[in-house]
C-alpha positions in Angstrom: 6.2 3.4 -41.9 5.7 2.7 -38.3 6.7 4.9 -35.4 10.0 3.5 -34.0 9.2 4.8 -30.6 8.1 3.1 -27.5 5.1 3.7 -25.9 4.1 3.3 -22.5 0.8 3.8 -20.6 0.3 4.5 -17.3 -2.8 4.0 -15.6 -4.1 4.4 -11.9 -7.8 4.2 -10.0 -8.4 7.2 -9.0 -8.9 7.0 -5.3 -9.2 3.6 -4.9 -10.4 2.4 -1.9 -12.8 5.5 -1.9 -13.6 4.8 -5.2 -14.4 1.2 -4.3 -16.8 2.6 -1.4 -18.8 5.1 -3.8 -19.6 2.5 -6.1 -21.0 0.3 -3.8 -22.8 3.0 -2.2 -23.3 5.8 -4.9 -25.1 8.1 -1.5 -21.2 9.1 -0.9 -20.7 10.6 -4.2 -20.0 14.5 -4.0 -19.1 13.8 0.0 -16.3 14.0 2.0 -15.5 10.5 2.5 -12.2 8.8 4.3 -11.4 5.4 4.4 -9.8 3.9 7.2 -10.2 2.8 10.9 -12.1 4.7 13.6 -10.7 6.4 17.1 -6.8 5.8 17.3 -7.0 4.7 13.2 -5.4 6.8 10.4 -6.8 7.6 7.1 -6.3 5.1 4.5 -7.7 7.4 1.3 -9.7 10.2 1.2 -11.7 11.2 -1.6 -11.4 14.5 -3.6 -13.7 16.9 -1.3 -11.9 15.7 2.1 -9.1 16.6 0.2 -9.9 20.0 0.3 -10.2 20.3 3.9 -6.4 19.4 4.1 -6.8 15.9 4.8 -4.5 13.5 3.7 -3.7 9.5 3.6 -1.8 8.8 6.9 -3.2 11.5 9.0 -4.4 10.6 12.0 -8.3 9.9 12.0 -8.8 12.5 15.1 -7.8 15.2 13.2 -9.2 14.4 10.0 -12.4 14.4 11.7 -11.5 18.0 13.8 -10.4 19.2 10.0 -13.9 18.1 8.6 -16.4 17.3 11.1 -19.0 16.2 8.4 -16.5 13.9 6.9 -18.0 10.0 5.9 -15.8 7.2 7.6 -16.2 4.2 6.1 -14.3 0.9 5.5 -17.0 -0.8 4.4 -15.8 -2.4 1.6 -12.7 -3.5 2.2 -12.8 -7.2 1.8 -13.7 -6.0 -2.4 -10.5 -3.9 -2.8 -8.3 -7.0 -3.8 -11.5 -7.9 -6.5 -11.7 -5.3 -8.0 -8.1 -4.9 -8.1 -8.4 -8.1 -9.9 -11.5 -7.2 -12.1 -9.3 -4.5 -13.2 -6.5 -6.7 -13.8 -8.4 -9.1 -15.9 -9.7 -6.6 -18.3 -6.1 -5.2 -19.1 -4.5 -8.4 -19.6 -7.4 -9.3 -21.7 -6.3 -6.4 -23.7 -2.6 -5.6 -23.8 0.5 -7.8 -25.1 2.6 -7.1 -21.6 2.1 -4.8 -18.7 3.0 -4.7 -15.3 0.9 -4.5 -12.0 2.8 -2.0 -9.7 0.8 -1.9 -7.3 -3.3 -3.0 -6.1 -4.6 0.4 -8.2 -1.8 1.2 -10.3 -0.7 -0.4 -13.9 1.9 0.3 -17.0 1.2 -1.1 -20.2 3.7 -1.5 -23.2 2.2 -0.4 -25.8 5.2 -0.1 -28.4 4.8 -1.7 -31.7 0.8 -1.5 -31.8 1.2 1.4 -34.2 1.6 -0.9 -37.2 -2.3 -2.3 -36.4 -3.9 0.5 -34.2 -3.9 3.8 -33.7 -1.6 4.0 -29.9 -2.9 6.7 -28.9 -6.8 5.7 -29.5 -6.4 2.1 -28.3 -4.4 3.7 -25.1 -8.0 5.7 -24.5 -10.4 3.2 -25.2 -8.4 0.4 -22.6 -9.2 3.5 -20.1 -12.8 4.1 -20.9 -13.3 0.4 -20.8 -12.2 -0.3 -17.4 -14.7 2.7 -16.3 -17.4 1.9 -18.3 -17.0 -2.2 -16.9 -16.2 -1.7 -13.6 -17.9 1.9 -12.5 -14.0 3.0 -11.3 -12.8 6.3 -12.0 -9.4 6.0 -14.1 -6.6 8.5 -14.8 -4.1 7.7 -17.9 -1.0 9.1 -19.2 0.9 7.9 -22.3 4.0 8.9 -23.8 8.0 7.3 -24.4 9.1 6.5 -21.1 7.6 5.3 -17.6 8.3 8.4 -15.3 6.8 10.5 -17.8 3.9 8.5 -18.5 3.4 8.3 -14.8 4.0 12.0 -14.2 1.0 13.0 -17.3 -1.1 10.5 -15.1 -0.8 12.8 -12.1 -1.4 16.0 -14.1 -4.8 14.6 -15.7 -5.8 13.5 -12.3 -8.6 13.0 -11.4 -10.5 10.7 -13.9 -8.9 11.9 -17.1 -6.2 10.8 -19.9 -2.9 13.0 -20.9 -0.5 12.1 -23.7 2.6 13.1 -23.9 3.6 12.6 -28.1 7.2 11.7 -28.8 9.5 15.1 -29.0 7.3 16.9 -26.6 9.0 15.2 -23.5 11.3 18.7 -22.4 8.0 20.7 -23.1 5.9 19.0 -20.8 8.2 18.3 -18.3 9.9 22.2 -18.0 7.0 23.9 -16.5 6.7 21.7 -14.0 8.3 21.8 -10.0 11.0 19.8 -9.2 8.9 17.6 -6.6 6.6 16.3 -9.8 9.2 14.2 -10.5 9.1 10.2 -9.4 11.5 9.7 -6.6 11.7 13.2 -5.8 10.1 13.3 -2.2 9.9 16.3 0.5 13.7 16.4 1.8 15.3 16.0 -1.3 12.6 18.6 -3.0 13.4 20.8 -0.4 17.2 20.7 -0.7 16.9 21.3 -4.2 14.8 24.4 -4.2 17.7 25.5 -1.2 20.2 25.3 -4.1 17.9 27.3 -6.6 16.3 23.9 -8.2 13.0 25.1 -8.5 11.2 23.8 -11.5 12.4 20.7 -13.8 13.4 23.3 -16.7 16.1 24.7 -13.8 17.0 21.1 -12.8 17.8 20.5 -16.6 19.8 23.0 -16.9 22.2 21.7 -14.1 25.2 20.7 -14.8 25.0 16.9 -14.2 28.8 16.9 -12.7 27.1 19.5 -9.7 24.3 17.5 -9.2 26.1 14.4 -8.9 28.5 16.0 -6.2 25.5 17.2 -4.3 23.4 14.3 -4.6 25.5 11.5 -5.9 23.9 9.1 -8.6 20.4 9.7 -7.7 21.5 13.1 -9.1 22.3 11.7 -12.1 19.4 10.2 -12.6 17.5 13.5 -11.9 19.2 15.1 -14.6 18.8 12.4 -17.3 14.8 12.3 -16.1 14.8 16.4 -16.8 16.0 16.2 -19.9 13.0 13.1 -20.6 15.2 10.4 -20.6 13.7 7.4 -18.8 13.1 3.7 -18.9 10.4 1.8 -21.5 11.1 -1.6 -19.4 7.9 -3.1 -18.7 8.4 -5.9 -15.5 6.2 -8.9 -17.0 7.0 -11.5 -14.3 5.1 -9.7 -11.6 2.8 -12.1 -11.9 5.6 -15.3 -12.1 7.5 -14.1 -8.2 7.2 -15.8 -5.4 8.3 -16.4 -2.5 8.9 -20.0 -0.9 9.9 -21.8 1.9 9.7 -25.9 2.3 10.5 -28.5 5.5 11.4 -32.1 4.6 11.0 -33.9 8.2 13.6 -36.4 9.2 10.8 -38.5 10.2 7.6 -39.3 8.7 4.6 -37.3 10.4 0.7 -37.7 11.0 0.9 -35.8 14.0 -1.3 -32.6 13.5 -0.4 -30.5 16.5 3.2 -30.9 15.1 2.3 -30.3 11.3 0.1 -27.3 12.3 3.4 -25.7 14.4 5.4 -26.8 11.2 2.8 -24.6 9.3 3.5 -21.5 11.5 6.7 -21.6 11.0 6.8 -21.6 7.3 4.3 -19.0 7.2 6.3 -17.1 9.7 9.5 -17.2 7.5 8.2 -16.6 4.3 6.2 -13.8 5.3 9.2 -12.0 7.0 11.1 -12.2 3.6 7.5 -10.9 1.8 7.8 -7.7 4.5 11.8 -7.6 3.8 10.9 -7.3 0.4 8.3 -4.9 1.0 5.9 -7.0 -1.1 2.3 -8.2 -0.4 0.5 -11.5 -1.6 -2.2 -11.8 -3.3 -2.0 -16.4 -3.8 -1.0 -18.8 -1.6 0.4 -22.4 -2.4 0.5 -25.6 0.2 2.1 -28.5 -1.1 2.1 -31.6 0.8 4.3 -34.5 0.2 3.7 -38.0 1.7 6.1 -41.0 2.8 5.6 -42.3 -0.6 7.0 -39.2 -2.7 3.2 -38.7 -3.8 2.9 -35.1 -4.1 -0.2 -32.4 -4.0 -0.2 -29.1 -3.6 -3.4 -26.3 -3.5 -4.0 -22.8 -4.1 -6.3 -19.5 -3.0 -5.9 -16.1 -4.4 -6.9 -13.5 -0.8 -7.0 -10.5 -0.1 -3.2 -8.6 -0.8 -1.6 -8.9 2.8 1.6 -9.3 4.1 0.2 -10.2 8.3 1.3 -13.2 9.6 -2.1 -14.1 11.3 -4.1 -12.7 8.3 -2.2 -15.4 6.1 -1.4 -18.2 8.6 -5.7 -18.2 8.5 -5.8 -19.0 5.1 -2.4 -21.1 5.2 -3.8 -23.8 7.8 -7.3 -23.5 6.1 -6.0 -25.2 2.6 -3.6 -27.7 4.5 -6.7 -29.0 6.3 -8.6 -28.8 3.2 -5.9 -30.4 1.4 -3.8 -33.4 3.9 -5.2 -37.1 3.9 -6.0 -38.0 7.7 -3.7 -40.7 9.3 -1.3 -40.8 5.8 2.2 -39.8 6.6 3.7 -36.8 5.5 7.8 -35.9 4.9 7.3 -32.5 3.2 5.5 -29.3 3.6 6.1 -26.2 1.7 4.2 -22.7 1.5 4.3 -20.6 -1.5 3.4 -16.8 -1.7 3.3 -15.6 -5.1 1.3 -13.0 -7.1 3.6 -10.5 -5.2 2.7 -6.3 -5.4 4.4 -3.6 -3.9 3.4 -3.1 -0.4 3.0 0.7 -0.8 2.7 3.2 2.3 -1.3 2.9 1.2 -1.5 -0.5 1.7 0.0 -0.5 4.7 -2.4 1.8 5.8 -5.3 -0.3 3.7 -4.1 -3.5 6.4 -6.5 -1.2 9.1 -4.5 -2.1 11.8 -1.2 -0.1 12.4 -0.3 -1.7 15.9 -0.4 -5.6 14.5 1.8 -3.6 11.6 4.5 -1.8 14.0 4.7 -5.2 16.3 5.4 -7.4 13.3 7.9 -4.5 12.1 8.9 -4.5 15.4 9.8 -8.2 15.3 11.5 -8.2 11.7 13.9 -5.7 13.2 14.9 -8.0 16.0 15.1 -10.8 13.5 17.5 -8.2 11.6 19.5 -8.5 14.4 19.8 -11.6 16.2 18.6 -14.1 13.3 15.3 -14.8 12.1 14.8 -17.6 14.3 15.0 -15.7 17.4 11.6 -14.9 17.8 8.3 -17.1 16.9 4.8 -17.6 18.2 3.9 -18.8 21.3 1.6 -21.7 18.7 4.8 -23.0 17.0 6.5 -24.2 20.6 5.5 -27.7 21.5 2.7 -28.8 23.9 4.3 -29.1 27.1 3.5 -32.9 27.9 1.1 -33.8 31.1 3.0 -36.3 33.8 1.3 -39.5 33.6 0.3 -38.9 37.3 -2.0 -35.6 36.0 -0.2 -33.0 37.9 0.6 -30.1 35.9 4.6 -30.1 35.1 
């Protein structure tokens, strides 16, 4: 008879970026390596020896470099990231009946049911082994009945190994372990449990649930039902299916390109604030194009993950020129962002250029405020027109 319990992997590239680097340059394995921009830049990822010299992602690159003075900097590779992100996308879904991409280097996989035809357990190893032995990308894994807990074993067989948590073992696994192991658990509320005696996950079990709520409201609730192993086996399939969209219908009929192009920023403008507001990135873009005749195209690129403005409005203007009929009129134009990801504190890092980042923060936060058409680039205003005498107006 079949094992009625779920099972979920968890799997996450070790080191990604760094990873990504060593493979394509195998001279930095065994070396202190950190990704990420130079002078005033921050440390994207770091491999496992940096590591030891107390470096860590987000620190600033000056005093990674004081903490290691031989340390590698390198960002070498970073137009590969989102393909090999891919690569290992392709080989999972290849695999697996449903999983869900949470994030460039991070995957969970629902493996429930596969017990009737293969052994879980086995297939869970061999989906790891065959991503490493394809792509040359170290791997961890964890499996067991629930999503934290599969992502916590992941952690604890890190780096470039495989932990499985079997059903009825959750309590023993998890016990042992300090409160801040757990997923959502990060310094401040770590530390304000440990004030209150919460030390290890066995201690934070043993809670009652009615305290913890008082202290920490329903986020400690949830703490208490993840210490005693309870968790979610919801797998999100329709990653893949989000997008985000915005279209213009013109009250007039257009063929003028100075106009279509501002059009174009604007679009690209809007729906990327909504990609930052929901902390997303893109990894496809969509341009549809529909002419005075209701005729309608549209065309896609998969790019790099991003979530810039400038980094997107690129690729955004470079289909719609690709794409638009000279001289035929147009009365619709519509962007599309779609094969959405988490836009994790990594990947913000991984965009290489924190001040673009804070000024378009910057700019979402005065769009919170006064509306999101208060600001927009200088490119979207219209040309101002020349006098018909030639003097400047």
């Amino acid at each position: 008879m079949a094992d009625p319990h779920p099972y979920i992997a968890h799997y996450d590239l070790d080191s990604f970026f760094v990873s990504v680097e060593i493979r394509n340059n195998p001279a930095l394995q065994g070396k202190p390596v950190l990704v990420g921009g130079y002078d005033r830049g921050v440390v994207a990822a770091c491999s496992y020896e940096a590591r030891k010299f107390g470096i860590h992602s987000a620190m600033p690159m000056k005093k990674a470099l004081q903490l290691c003075p031989q340390a590698i900097v390198t960002n070498h590779s970073r137009d590969q990231y989102s393909h090999y992100s891919r690569w290992v996308t392709d080989i999972i879904a290849d695999r697996v009946p449903a999983f869900e991409k949470a994030s460039i280097d991070e995957f969970y996989v629902d493996l429930s049911g596969m017990d009737k035809y293969f052994g879980v357990q086995q297939f869970a190893r061999e989906l790891r082994e065959t991503v490493i032995r394809e792509t040359g990308l170290p791997m961890s894994g964890g499996l067991s009945t629930a999503r934290f807990i599969s992502k916590m074993a992941t952690n604890e067989a890190k780096p470039n190994g495989f932990l499985e948590v079997e059903p009825g073992n959750e309590q023993a696994f998890l016990w042992p372990l300090g409160v801040g192991k757990i997923n959502g658990v990060g310094q401040q509320t770590e530390l304000q449990l440990k004030n209150w005696g919460i030390r290890t996950i066995a201690e934070l079990a043993a809670t009652p649930i009615e305290l913890l709520l008082k202290l920490l409201g329903q986020h400690g609730e949830s703490l208490w039902h993840k210490a005693q192993g309870i968790g979610s086996a919801t797998v999100h399939t329709d990653w893949e299916q989000k997008s985000i969209s915005h279209e213009n219908t013109f009250s007039e009929d257009q063929t003028d390109l100075d106009f279509l192009h501002r059009q174009l920023v604007r679009l690209t403008e809007k729906t990327a604030y909504e990609l930052r507001q929901e902390e997303k990135l893109t990894g496809c873009i969509t341009i549809k194009i529909r002419y005075s005749n209701f005729d309608t195209v549209s065309r896609q690129e998969t790019i790099p993950y991003s979530a810039l403005d400038d980094n997107l409005l690129a690729h955004v203007t470079k289909l719609f020129d690709a794409l638009r009929e000279k001289n035929r009129p147009i009365r619709l134009l519509g962007v599309r962002f779609s094969h959405l990801i988490p836009f994790t504190m990594q990947m913000s890092l991984f965009e290489n250029q924190p001040q673009k980042l804070k000024l378009y923060q910057a700019m979402d936060a005065l769009k919170d405020r006064y509306g999101s058409s208060s600001l927009t680039k200088a490119t979207n205003l219209p040309k101002p027109r020349k006098p018909k005498d030639g003097t400047a107006s």
